[in-house]
Every structure is written in C-alpha cells, then in structure tokens.
C-alpha positions in Angstrom: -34.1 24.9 -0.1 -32.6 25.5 3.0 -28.7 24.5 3.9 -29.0 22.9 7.2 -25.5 22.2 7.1 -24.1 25.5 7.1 -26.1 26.3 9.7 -24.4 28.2 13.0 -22.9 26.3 15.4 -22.6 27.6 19.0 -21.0 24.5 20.9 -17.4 26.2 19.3 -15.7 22.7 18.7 -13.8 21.8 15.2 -13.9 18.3 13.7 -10.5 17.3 12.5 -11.9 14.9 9.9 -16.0 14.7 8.7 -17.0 12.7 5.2 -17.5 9.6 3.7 -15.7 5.8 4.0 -15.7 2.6 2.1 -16.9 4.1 -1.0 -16.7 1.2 -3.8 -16.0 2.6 -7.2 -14.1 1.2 -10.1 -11.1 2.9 -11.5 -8.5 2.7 -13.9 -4.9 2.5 -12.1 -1.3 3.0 -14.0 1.4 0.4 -14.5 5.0 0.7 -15.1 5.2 -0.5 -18.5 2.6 2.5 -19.6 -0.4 0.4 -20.1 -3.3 0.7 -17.3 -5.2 -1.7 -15.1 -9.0 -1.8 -14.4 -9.8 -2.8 -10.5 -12.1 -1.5 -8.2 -11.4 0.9 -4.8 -12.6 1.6 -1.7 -11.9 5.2 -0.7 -12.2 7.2 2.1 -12.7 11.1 1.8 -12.8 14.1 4.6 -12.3 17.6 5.0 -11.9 19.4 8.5 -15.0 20.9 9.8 -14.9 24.2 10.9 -16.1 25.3 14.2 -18.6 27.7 13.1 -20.4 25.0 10.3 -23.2 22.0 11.8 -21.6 20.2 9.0 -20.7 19.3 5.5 -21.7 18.6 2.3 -21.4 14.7 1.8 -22.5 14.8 -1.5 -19.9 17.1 -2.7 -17.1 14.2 -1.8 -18.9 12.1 -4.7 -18.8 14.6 -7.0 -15.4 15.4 -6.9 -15.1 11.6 -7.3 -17.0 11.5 -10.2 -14.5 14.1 -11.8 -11.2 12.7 -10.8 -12.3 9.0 -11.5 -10.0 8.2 -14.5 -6.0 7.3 -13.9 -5.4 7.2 -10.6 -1.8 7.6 -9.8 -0.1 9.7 -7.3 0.1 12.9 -9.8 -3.4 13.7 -9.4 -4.1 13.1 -5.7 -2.9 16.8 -4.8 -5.0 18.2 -7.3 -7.9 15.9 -6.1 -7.2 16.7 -2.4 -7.0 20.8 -3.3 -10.4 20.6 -4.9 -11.7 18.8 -2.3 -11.1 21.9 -0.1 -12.1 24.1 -2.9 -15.5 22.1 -3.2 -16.5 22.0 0.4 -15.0 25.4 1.3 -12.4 23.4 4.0 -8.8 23.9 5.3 -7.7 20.8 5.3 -8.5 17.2 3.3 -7.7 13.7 3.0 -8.2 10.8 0.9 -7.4 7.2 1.0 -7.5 4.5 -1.9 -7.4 1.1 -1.1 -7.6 -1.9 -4.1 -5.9 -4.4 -5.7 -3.6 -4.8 -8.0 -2.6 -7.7 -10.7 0.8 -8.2 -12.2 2.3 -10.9 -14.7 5.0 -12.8 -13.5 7.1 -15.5 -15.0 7.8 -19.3 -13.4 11.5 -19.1 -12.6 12.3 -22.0 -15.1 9.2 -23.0 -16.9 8.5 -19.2 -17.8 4.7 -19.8 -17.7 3.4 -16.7 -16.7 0.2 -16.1 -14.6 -1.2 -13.0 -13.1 -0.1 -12.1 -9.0 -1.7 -9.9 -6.6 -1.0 -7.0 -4.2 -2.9 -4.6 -1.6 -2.4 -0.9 -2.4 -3.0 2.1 -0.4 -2.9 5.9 -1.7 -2.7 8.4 1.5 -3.3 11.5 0.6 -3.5 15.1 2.8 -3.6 18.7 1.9 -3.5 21.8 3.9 -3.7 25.5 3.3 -0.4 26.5 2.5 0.3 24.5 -0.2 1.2 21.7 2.2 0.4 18.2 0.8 1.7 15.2 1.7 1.5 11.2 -0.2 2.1 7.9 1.7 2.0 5.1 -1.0 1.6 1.6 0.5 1.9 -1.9 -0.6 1.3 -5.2 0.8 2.7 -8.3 -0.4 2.9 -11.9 0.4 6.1 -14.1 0.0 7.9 -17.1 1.6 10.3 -17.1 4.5 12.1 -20.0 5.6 14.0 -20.0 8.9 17.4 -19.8 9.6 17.8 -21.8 13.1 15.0 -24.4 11.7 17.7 -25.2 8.8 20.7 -25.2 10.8 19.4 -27.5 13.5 17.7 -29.7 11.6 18.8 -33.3 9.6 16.5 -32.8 6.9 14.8 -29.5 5.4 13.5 -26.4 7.2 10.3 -25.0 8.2 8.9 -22.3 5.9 5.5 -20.4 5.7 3.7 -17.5 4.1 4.8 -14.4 5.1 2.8 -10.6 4.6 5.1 -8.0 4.0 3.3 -4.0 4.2 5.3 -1.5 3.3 4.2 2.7 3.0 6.3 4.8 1.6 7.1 8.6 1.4 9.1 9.4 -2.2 10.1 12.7 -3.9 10.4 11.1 -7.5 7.9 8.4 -8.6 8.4 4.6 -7.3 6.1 2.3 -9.2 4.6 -0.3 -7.6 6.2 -3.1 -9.5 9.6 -1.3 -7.9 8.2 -1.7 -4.5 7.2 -5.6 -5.1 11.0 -6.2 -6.5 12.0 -4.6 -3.5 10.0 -6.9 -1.4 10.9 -10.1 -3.2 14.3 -9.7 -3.4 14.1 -9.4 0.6 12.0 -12.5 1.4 13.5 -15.9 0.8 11.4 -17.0 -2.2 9.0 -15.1 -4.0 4.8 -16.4 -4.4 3.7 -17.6 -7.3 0.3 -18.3 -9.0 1.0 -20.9 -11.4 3.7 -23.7 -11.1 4.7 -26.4 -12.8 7.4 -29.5 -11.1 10.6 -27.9 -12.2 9.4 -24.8 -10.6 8.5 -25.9 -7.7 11.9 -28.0 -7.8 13.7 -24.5 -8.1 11.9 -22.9 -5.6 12.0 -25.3 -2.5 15.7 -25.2 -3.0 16.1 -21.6 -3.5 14.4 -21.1 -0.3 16.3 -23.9 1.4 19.6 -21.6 0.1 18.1 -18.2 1.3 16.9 -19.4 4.8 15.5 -16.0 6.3 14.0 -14.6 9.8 11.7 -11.9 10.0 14.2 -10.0 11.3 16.6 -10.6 7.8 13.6 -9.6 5.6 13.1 -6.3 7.1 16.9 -5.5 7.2 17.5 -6.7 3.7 14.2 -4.5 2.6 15.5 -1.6 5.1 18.8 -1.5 2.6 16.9 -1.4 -0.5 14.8 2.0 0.8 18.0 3.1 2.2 19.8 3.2 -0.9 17.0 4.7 -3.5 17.2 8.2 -2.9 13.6 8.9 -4.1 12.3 7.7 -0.9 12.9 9.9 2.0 10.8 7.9 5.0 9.6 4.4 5.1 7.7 2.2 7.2 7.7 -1.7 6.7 6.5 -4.6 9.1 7.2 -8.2 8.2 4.9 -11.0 9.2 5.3 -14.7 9.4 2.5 -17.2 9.3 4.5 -19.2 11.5 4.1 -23.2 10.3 5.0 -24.9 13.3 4.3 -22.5 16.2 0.8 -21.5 17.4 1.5 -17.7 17.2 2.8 -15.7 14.5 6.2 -13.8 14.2 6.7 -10.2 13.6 9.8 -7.3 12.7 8.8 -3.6 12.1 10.9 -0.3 11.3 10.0 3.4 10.9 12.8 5.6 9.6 13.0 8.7 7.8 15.8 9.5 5.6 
C-alpha cells in the first residue's frame, strides 16, 4: 500500500516534536528494596520530523512501547529513546512517563504501616551524537506549619498541606524513595495514610517544634541536593495550601551543580 507519510514535502519546514500523548498503559516500575511495583502510565512519545517527510509513523511509537513495556527505570529509557529514532528513521526523540507510585510507611509511634503515594515523571531525550539526557521528577505532599503564625500566636499555629515537585538531573542512580526522604526531612511533618491517637499526638507536636515557611522547605531541600553528589542540577518548587489565607504560597529554585 502506499506510504502517505513519507511522502515529499515542499513547504521546507521541520517539526521539532510529532507523535503520540496520553497513552494509558500499565507497567511494572522498580523499587529500592529490589522488588517491583505494578501501576499504570500515561506517556507521551515524539521524534523530530524532518523537513523533507508529510509525516510519521504513529503506529511505530506503540510498537516500540509494546517492546520496552516491562521494568521501567531510568536504565532503559536511552535505549528506548535510541530505538525510537531507529524505528521511525528520526534525529531526535523524547519520552515522558507519568504515574503513580505506592510506598509503605510506618506511624511514627504506633508502627502501623499503610501504603503512601507520589507523582512520578521520567523525561527522557536523545539526539544523534550519542547525546541523551534524563530528568527524573517527583511530586509529594507533606505538612508545613508557619513560623510567624507560631511565634505570634497564644495558642498553636496555622498548618496546611503543602505539594512539593522536585525534577532532578543525577549521574548515579537516586531512587525515588531517596528523593521522598529528601522531601520529608525538609517539610515540617511528613503525610500519613493511616493514624492512630498517639500518632496523631506525635505529629501535631512535631510540627508545632519544626514550624516551617515555604521559603525554609525549599532551602532545607536545596541542602540535601546540594550535598549528594549524584545530582548535578535540580529544580524544586514548594506549595502551600495556605489554611487561613484565600491564596496559596509559593518558593521555587533552579540550580545546576
């Protein structure tokens, strides 16, 4: 049958990026204590589009799914990008993986455990030359209780909810369950799932001892990446669900290292 797509082009114009988004598939993810995860993605796939070409081959970007659909973890995402190049005859590609992820985590005194959540994002680009390049994002919610509201106040403090998204760039592996310690650690209390009195007991007062703006989580987090010498650029914005203002608050910082 005739290739329309590979028909000639003569309005002489490249597309930087052409393919597919919000594909659903499920996959199988890796976890830091060597076992593996099922959970389900939405990914994003394109290739440049050379000038000469009408256009690609969308069918191709599922089949190249279909054969990289097992582990995902950043080891295999050059070798997924390269064959997407190899596949659809392109310069350049890119994929992005977007799901959740579950984690156990204990109460800090009862020790019940009960499964948390995080966002994750795989970025993934590779170029003739060799070139490839992995951002590795996480987002993660914890609690933030505020400084001023505690030192102003007769009784308690204002606390809230508070999204913390931070993408990485690494040159040794960082497991996610690194990054969500990271992120924790920072905050003034971590989320929990499950909860029972004593718990919640340790936790209001743990906050109420590490009041923090959103300005104190992104420095505290900004120290963390600026001491592990795996990751050599970062980008992490902090924001607060803010409980007794109409508006939320918000701290962001780019660096490379």
């Amino acid at each position: 049958m005739k290739d329309v797509q590979k028909e000639f082009d003569l309005r002489n114009i490249q597309i930087d990026r052409v393919g597919v988004k919000n594909v659903s598939c499920p996959i199988t993810a890796l976890c830091h204590d060597g076992g593996t995860q099922n959970t389900v993605a939405r990914i994003s796939m394109s290739v440049m589009l050379p000038r000469e070409y009408r256009g690609t081959h969308m069918s191709r970007f599922i089949e190249t799914l279909e054969e990289y659909r097992g582990r995902v973890s950043p080891h295999n995402l050059e070798g997924f990008t390269r064959r997407l190049c190899e596949k659809l005859n392109a310069s350049e590609s890119s994929v992005s993986f977007f799901f959740p992820y579950y984690f156990r985590k204990k109460a800090p005194v009862s020790k019940i455990e009960s499964f948390s959540k995080c966002d994750i994002e795989l970025q993934a680009h590779y170029s003739e030359g060799k070139h490839f390049d992995m951002i590795i994002g996480l987002s993660l919610n914890v609690q933030t209780l505020c400084p001023c509201s505690k030192e102003i106040s007769q009784y308690g403090a204002h606390n809230q909810r508070a999204l913390v998204t931070l993408k990485i760039r690494c040159k040794g592996l960082v497991w996610f369950e690194e990054m969500i310690t990271m992120i924790e650690d920072s905050s003034s209390s971590p989320l929990y799932t499950l909860l029972k009195r004593e718990d919640e007991k340790f936790i209001t007062e743990h906050s109420y001892e590490n009041p923090r703006f959103v300005e104190d989580v992104i420095r505290e987090l900004a120290v963390r990446l600026d001491s592990d010498d795996r990751i050599t650029w970062y980008s992490a914005n902090v924001e607060s669900q803010e409980s007794i203002h109409e508006h939320n608050a918000f701290a962001e910082i780019e660096r490379t290292k």
